[in-house]
C-alpha positions as CSV (number, residue, x, y, z in Angstrom):
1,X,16.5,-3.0,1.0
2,X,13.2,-3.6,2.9
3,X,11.8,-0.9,5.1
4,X,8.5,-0.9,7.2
5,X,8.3,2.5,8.7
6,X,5.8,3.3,11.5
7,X,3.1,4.7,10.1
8,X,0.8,7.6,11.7
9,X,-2.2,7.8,11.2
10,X,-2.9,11.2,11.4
11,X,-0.1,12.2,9.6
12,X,-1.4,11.0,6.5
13,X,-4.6,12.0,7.2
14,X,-4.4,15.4,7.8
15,X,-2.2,15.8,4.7
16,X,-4.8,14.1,2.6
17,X,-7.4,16.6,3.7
18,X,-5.1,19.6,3.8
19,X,-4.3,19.2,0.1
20,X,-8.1,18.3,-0.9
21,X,-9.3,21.4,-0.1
22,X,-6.4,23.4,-0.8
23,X,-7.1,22.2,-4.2
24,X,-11.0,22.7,-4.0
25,X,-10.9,26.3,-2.1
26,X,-7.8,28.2,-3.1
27,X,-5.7,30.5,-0.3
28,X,-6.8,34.4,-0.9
29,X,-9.2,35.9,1.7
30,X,-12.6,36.3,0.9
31,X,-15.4,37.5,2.9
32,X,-13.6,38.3,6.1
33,X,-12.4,34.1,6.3
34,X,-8.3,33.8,6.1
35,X,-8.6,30.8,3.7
36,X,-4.6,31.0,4.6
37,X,-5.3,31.0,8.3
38,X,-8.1,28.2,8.2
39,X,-6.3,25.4,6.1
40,X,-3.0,25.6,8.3
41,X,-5.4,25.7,11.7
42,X,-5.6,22.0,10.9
43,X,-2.2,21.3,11.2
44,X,-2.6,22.9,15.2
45,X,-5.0,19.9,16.0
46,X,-3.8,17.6,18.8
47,X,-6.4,15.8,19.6
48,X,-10.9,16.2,18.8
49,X,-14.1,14.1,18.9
50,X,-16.0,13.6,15.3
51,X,-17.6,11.5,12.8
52,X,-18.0,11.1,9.0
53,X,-20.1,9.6,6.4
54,X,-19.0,8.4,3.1
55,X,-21.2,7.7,0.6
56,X,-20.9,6.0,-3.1
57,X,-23.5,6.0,-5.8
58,X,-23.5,5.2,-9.5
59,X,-25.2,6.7,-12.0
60,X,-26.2,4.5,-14.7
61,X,-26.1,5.0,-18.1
62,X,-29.5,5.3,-20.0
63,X,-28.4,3.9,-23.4
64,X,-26.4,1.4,-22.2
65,X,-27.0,-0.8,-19.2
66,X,-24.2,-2.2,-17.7
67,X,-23.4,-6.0,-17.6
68,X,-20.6,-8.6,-16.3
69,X,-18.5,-7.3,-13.4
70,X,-19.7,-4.1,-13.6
71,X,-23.4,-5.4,-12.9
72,X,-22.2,-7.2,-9.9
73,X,-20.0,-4.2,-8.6
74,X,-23.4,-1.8,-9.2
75,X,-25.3,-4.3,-7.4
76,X,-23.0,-5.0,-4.4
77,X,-21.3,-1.3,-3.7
78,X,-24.1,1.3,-5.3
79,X,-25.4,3.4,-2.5
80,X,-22.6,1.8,-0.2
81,X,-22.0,3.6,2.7
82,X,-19.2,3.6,5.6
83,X,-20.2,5.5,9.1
84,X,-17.5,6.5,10.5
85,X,-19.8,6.8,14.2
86,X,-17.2,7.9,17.1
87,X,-13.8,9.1,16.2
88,X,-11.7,9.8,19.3
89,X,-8.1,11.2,18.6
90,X,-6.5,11.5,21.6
91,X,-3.2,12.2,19.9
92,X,-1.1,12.2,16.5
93,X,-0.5,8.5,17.3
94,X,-3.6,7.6,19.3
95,X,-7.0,7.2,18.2
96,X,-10.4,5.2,17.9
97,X,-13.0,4.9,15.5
98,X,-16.4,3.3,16.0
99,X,-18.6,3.0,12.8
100,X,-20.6,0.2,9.8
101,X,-19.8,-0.6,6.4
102,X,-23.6,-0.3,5.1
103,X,-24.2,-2.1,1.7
104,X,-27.4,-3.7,-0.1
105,X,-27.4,-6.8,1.7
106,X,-27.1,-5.2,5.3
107,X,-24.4,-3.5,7.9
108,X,-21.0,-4.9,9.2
109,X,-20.4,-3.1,12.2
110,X,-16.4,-2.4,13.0
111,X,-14.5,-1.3,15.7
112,X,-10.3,0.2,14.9
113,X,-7.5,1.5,17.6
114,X,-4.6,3.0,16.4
115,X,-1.3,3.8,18.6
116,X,2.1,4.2,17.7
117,X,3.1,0.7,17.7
118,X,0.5,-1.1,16.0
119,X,-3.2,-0.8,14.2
120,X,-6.2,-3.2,15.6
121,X,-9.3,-4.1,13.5
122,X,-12.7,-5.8,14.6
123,X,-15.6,-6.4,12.6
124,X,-18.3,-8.7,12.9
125,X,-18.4,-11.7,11.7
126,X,-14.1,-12.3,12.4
127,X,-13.9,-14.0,15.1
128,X,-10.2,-12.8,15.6
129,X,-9.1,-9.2,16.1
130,X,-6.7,-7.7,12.8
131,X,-3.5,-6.5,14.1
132,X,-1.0,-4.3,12.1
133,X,2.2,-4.3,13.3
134,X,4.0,-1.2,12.3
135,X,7.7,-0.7,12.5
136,X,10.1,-4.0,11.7
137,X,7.3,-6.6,12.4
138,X,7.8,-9.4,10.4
139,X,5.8,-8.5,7.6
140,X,9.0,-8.8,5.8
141,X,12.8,-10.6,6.2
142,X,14.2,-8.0,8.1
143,X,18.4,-8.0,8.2
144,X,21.0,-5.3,9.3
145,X,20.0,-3.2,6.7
146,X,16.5,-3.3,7.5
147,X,17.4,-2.3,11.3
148,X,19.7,0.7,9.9
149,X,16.9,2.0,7.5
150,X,14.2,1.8,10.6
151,X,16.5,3.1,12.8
152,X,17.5,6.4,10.2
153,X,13.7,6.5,9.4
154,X,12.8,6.7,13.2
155,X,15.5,9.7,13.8
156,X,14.1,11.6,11.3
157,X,10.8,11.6,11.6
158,X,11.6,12.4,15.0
159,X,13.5,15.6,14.0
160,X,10.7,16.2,11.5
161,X,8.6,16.4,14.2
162,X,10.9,18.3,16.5
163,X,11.7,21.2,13.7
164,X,7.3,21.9,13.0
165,X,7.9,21.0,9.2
166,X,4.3,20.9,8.6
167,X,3.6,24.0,8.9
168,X,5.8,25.2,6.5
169,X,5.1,23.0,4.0
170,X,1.6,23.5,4.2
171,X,2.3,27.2,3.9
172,X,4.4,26.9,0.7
173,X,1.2,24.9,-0.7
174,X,-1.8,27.1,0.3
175,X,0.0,30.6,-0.3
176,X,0.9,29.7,-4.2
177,X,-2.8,27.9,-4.6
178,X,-5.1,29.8,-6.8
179,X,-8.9,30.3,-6.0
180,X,-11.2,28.5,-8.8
181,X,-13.6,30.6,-10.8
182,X,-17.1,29.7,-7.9
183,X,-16.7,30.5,-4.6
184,X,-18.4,32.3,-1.9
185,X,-17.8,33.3,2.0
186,X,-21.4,33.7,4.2
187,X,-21.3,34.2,8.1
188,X,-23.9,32.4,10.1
189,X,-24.7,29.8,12.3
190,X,-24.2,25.8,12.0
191,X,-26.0,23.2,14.2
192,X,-22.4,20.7,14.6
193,X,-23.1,18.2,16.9
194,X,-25.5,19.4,18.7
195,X,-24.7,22.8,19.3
196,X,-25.2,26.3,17.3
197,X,-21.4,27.4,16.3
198,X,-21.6,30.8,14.5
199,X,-19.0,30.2,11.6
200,X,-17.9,31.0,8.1
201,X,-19.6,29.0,5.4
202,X,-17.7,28.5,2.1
203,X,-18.7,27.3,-0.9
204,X,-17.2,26.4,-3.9
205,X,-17.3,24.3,-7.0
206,X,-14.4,23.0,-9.0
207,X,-15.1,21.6,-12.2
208,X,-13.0,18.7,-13.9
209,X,-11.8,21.3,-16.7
210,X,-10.5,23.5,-15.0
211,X,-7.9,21.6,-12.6
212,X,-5.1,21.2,-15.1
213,X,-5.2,25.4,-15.7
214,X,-5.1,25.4,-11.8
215,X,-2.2,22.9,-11.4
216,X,-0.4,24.8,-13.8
217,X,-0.6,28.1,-12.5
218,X,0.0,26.4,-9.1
219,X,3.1,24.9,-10.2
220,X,4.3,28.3,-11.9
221,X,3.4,29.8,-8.9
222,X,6.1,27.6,-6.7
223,X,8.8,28.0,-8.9
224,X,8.6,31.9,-8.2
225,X,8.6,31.6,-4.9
226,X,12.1,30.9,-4.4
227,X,12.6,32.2,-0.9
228,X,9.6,29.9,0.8
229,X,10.8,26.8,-1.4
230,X,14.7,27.1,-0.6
231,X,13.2,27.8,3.3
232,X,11.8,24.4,3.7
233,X,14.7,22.4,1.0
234,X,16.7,24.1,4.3
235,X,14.4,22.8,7.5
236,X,14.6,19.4,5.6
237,X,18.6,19.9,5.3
238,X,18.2,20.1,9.3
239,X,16.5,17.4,9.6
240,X,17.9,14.6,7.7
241,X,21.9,15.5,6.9
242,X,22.5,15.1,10.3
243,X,21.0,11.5,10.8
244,X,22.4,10.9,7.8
245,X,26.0,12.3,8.0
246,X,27.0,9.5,10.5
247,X,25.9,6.8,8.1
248,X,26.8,7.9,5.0
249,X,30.7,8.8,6.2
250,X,31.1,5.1,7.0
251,X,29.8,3.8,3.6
252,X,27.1,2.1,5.7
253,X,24.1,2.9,3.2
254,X,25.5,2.4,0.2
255,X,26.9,-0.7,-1.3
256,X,30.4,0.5,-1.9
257,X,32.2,1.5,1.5
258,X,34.5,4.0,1.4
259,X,38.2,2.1,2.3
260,X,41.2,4.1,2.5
261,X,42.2,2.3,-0.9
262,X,38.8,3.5,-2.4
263,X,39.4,6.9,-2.2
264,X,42.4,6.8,-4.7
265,X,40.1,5.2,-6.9
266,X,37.2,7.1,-9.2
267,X,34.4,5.7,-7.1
268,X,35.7,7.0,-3.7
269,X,36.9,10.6,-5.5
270,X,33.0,10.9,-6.6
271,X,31.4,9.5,-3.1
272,X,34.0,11.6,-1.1
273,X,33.1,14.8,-3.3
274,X,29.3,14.0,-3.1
275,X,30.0,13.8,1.2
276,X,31.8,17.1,1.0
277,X,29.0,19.1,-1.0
278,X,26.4,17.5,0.9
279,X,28.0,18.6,4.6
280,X,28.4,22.3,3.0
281,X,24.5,23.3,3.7
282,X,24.4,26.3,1.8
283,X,25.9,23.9,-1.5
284,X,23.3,21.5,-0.7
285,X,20.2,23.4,-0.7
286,X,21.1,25.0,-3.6
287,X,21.6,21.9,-5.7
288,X,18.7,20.3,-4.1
289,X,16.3,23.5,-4.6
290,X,17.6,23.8,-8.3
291,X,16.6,20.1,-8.8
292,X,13.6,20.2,-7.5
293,X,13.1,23.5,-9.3
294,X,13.9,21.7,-12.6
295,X,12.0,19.1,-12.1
296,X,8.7,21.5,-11.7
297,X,9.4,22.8,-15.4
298,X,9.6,19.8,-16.7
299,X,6.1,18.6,-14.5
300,X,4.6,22.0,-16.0
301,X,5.4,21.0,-19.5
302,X,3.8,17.5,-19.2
303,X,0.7,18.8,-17.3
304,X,0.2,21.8,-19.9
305,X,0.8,18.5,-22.8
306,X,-2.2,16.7,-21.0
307,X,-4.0,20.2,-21.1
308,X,-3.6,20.6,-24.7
309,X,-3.3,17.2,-26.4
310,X,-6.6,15.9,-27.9
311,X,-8.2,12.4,-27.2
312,X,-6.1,11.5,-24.2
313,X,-8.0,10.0,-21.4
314,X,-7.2,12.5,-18.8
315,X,-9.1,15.1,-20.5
316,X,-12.1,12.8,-21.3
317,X,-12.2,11.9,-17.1
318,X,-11.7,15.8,-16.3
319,X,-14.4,17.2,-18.6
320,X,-17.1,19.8,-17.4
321,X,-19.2,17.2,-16.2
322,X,-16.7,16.1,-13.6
323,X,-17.0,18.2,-10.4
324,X,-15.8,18.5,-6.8
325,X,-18.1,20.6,-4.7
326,X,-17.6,21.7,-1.1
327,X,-19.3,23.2,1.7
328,X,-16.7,23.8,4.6
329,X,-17.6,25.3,7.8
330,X,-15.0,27.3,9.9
331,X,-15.6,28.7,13.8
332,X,-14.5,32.1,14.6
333,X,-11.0,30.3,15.6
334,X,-10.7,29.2,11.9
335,X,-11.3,25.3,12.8
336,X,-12.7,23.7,10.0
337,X,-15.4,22.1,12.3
338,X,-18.1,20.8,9.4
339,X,-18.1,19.9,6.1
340,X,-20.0,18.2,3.2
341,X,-18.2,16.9,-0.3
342,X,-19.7,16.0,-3.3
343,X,-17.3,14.4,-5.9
344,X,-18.5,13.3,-9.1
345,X,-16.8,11.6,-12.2
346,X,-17.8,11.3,-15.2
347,X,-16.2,9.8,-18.4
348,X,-17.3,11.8,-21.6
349,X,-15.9,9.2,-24.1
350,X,-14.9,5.4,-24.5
351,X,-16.5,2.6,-23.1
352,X,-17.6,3.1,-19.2
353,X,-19.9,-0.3,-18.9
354,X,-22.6,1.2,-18.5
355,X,-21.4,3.8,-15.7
356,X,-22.3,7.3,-16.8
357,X,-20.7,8.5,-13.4
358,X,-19.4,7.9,-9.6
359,X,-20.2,10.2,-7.3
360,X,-18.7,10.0,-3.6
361,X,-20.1,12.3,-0.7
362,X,-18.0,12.9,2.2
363,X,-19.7,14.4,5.6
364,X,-17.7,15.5,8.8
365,X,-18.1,17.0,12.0
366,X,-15.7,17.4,14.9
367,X,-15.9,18.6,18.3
368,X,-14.1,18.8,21.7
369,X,-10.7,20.6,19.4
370,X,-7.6,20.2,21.5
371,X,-9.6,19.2,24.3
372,X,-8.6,16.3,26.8
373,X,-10.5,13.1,24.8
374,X,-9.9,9.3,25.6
375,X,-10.0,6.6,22.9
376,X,-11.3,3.5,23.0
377,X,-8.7,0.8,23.4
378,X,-8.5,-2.4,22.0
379,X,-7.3,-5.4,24.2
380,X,-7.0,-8.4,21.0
381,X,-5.1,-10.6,23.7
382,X,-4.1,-14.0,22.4
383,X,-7.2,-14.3,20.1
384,X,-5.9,-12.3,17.2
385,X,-4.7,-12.1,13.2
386,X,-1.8,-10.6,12.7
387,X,-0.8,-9.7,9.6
388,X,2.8,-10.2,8.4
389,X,5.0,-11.8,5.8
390,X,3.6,-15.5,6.3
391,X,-0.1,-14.3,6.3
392,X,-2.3,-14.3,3.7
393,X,-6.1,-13.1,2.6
394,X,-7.1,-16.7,2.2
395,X,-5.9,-17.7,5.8
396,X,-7.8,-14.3,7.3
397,X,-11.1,-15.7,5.4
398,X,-10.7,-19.4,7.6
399,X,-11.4,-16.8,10.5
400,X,-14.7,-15.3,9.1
401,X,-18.2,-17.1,10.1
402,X,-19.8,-18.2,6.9
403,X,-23.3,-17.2,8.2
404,X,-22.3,-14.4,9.1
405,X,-23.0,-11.1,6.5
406,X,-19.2,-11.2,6.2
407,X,-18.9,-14.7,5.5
408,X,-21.5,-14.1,2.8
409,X,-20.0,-11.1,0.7
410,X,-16.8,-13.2,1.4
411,X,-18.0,-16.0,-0.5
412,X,-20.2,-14.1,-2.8
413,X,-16.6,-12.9,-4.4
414,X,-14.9,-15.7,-4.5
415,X,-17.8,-17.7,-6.2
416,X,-17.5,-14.3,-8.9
417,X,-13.5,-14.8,-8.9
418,X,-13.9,-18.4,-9.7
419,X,-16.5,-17.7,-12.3
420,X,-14.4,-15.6,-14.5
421,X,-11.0,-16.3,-13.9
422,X,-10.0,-19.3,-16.2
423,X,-8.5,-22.2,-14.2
424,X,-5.4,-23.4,-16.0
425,X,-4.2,-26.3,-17.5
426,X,-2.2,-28.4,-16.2
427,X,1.1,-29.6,-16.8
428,X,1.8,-33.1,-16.9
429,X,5.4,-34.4,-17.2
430,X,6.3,-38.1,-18.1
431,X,9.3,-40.2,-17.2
432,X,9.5,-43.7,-19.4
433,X,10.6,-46.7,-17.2
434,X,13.3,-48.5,-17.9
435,X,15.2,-51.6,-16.1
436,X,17.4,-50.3,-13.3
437,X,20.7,-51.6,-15.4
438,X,19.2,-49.2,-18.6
439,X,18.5,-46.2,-16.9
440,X,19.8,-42.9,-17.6
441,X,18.9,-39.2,-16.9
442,X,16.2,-39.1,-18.7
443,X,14.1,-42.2,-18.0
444,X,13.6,-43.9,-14.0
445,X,12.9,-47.5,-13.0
446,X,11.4,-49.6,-10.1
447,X,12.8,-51.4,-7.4
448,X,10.7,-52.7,-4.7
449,X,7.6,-50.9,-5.4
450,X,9.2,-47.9,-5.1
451,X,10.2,-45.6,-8.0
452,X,13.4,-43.9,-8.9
453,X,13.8,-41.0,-11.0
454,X,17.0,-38.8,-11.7
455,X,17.3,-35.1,-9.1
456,X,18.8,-33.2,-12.0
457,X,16.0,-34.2,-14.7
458,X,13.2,-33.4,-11.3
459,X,14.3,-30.5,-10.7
460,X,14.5,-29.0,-14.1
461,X,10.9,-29.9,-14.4
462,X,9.6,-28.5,-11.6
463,X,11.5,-25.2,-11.5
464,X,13.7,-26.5,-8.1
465,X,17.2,-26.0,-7.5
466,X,20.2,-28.6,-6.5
467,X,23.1,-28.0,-4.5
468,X,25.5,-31.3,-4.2
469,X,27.8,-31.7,-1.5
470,X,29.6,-35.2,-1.9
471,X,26.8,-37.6,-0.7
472,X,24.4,-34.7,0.4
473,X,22.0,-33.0,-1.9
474,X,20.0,-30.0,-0.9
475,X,17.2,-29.2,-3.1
476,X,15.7,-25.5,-2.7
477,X,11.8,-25.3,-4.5
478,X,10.2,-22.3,-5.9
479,X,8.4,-21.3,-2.7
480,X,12.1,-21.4,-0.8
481,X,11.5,-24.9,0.9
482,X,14.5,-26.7,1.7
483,X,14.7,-30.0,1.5
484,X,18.1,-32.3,2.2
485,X,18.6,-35.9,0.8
486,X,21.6,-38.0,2.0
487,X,23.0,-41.1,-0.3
488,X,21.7,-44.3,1.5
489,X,19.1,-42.3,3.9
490,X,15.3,-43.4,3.5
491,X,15.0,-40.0,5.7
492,X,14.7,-36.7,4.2
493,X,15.1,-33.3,6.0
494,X,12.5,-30.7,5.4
495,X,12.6,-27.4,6.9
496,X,14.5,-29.1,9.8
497,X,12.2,-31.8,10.1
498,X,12.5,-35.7,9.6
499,X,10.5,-37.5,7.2
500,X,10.2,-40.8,5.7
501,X,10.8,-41.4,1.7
502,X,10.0,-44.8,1.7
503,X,13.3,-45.0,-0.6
504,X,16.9,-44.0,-0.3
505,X,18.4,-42.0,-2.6
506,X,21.5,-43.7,-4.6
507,X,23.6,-42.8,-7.2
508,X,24.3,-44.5,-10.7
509,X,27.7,-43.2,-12.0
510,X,27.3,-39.2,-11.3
511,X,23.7,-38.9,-11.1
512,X,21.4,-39.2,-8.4
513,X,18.4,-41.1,-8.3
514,X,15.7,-40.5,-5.7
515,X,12.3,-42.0,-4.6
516,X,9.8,-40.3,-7.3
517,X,6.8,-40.3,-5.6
518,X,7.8,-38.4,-2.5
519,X,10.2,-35.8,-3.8
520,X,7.9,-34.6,-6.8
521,X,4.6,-34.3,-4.4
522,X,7.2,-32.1,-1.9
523,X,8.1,-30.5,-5.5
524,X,3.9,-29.8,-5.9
525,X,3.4,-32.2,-8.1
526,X,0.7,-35.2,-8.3
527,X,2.6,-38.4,-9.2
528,X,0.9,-41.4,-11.1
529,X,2.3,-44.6,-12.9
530,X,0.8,-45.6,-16.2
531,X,1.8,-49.5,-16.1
532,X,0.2,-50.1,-19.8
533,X,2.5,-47.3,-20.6
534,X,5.6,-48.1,-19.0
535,X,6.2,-44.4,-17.5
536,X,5.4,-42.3,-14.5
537,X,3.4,-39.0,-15.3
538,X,3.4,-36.2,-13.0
539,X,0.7,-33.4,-13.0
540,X,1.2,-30.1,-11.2
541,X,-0.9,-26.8,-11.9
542,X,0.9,-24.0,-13.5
């Protein structure tokens, strides 16, 4: 089943920032800040004005320089940076963000507008506006099944919504968190955007050693707190049995319905007694809370194997010089309102290319908290890309001006792609020809300039399939193109449209012959006849 759900972009956003620095900061108090308080104050944001720098350097090694791809990836994204000028959330589902990618060869400027239906995208150098659909858009065959997933999907996240899950969830992640060994609480003041904010500086430093001990006393630390972790198993309960219930009752989401006959049989007796435990809420949280329970042990025991085993390549990545440090900056409401990242990797073993580390640094300010703000729309109008199924990179690149800086780092990588990915051989398949009176299924002749091969030997060589209906054939190729050939017919019907063979196809005995030429090249192959030879070859590129 295929399922585009509608996305949010601050849904995933906040979550990703909520859990980076839960992670780097810990939950206890310290120094008058409630680190409890101050991560869950993010979840309360509705709508703000900021902006944001990320930065990416490498640092080389000494003793070995690198070479290759890593050379050109040094060379094109060292020092990289993306501005991230003007952000205007307006709402959860409503935003704008103004900003440059910044790399060695100069700044693309962009522009991006997020709502709830749909994501646009303009940077310099496209002469059409990105658009991404979100919800059932095309991006995929969408059938009843599709519009019954979106449509559960859509109730749900609406109850989610409805019933404040968030919070609770964050809760049951920042109260079982532990603090890392360095970190420190200052009051002060803090010039953000403009303006002196008297706030609570933190600082901390995680090193890459000692994140597995963390996640492990993290995860020991959830499965003890049984009351908080069967508390939201139950607000989730809430929120999907009852947009579920409906659905799964009339066996419409899974593959075997649930007749009157069936539930005589073993597969109804085990759907109707999985329908009856699930509608019993108490039942169902406690199956679901000891599963997920379980399946924490057994995540404990393969984090504390990592932790322990020698020579495996998480612990060469999370070694002591590997390190996340943060400066966060909180007003007297708790509002995380500034902060400044430094994240740094660095391999201590095997072959790196070169790259004795990455280091990514990650600036933010915000102001104008859950006051009224406006973002910027985008009007695309008619002059736009949208992305979906039938779209591709390549046709996204016709819309890019080559002069352009775009245009350039565009072809830049595909002149590198061609470089070093090895162009394959081709396949070349040959058909001896025969006289029309000696031909079988194997070999083709000519009449008339025009050549005949057999369907059934066609398609087998060029990975096609044949449906026969009397004197109708229907050939399906590889990339779902449909083509119909009628005995007699010099026309052939292609995705619903008439073309000329220059042949018609007959039959000798039981087999079909067709015009060569025109049904291999709509195959994807290159046709050729080698007279000297007596055969017809055809090329196509594996």
């Amino acid at each position: 089943m295929n399922e585009i759900k509608r996305q949010h972009v601050w849904r995933y956003g906040k979550w990703l920032l909520l859990v980076l620095l839960a992670a780097v900061v810990g939950c206890q108090s310290l120094g008058g800040l409630d680190l409890n308080k101050a991560l869950l104050s993010g979840l309360d944001t509705n709508s703000m004005q900021g902006s944001a720098v990320v930065s990416l350097h490498f640092k080389t090694d000494p003793n070995k320089q690198p070479d290759g791809n890593a050379k050109a990836m040094i060379e094109l994204l060292n020092d990289a940076k993306l501005e991230l000028k003007q952000i205007k959330m307006e709402s959860k589902e409503r935003m704008s963000v103004s900003g440059q990618l910044t790399l060695a060869k100069g700044s693309i400027p962009f522009r991006l507008f997020a709502a709830a239906d749909r994501m646009l995208l303009q940077v310099e150098g496209a002469s059409e506006t990105i658009e991404f659909p979100f919800g059932l858009n095309g991006m995929v065959p969408v059938d009843d099944a599709d519009r019954m997933a979106n449509d559960v999907a859509q109730k749900i996240a609406a109850k989610y919504k409805e019933k404040g899950i968030d919070k609770t969830f964050a809760s049951l992640i920042v109260n079982n968190l532990p603090n890392p060994k360095s970190i420190a609480v200052t009051s002060g003041t803090e010039t953000i955007h403009n303006e002196q904010v008297s706030v609570y500086k933190l600082e901390t430093t995680l090193k890459g050693n000692e994140l597995l001990p963390l996640l492990k006393t993290f995860i020991r630390n959830l499965t003890k707190d049984d009351q908080a972790f069967k508390q939201l198993v139950g607000q989730l309960y809430d929120v999907v049995w009852p947009v579920v219930e409906p659905y799964v009752k009339d066996g419409a989401l899974y593959d075997l319905p649930i007749s009157p006959a069936d539930r005589y049989g073993m597969v109804g007796g085990v759907m109707e007694s999985i329908v009856d435990a699930a509608s019993d809420k108490e039942l169902a949280v406690d199956i679901v809370h000891t599963f997920l329970k379980q399946a924490l042990f057994y995540a404990l025991i393969a984090i504390d194997s990592l932790d322990k085993a020698e020579g495996n390549p998480v612990k060469d990545v999370l070694g002591d010089k590997t390190y996340v440090k943060s400066k966060l900056y909180f007003d007297r409401e708790l509002a995380l309102r500034k902060s400044d990242t430094e994240i740094s990797v660095s391999p201590q073993s095997g072959d790196t290319d070169g790259i004795a580390a990455v280091v990514l640094n990650v600036q933010t300010e915000n102001w104008d908290r859950n006051k009224p703000v406006k973002a910027d729309a985008i009007e695309a109008g008619a002059n736009r890309f949208i992305v979906d199924r039938d779209s591709s990179f390549y046709d996204w690149a016709q819309t890019v001006n080559p002069n352009s800086l775009l245009g350039q780092l565009l072809e830049d990588e595909l002149n590198q792609y061609s470089a070093t990915t090895p162009v394959p051989e081709p396949a070349i398949f040959t058909i001896p020809v025969v006289p029309a009176e000696s031909a079988n299924a194997e070999s083709a002749y000519i009449e008339e300039g025009v050549g005949y091969a057999p369907l059934d030997l066609l398609a087998a060589l060029m990975e096609a399939d044949v449906d026969y209906d009397g004197e109708t054939a229907t050939i399906v190729t590889a990339w779902d193109t449909v083509i119909e050939l009628k005995v007699g017919s010099e026309d052939a019907v292609i995705d619903g449209e008439a073309y000329e063979m220059g042949g018609a196809p007959r039959l000798h005995g039981d087999a079909w012959f067709v015009p060569c030429r025109f049904v291999a090249e709509e195959l994807g192959g290159f046709v050729s006849y080698d007279a000297e030879r007596e055969r017809i070859e055809i090329e196509m590129i594996e």
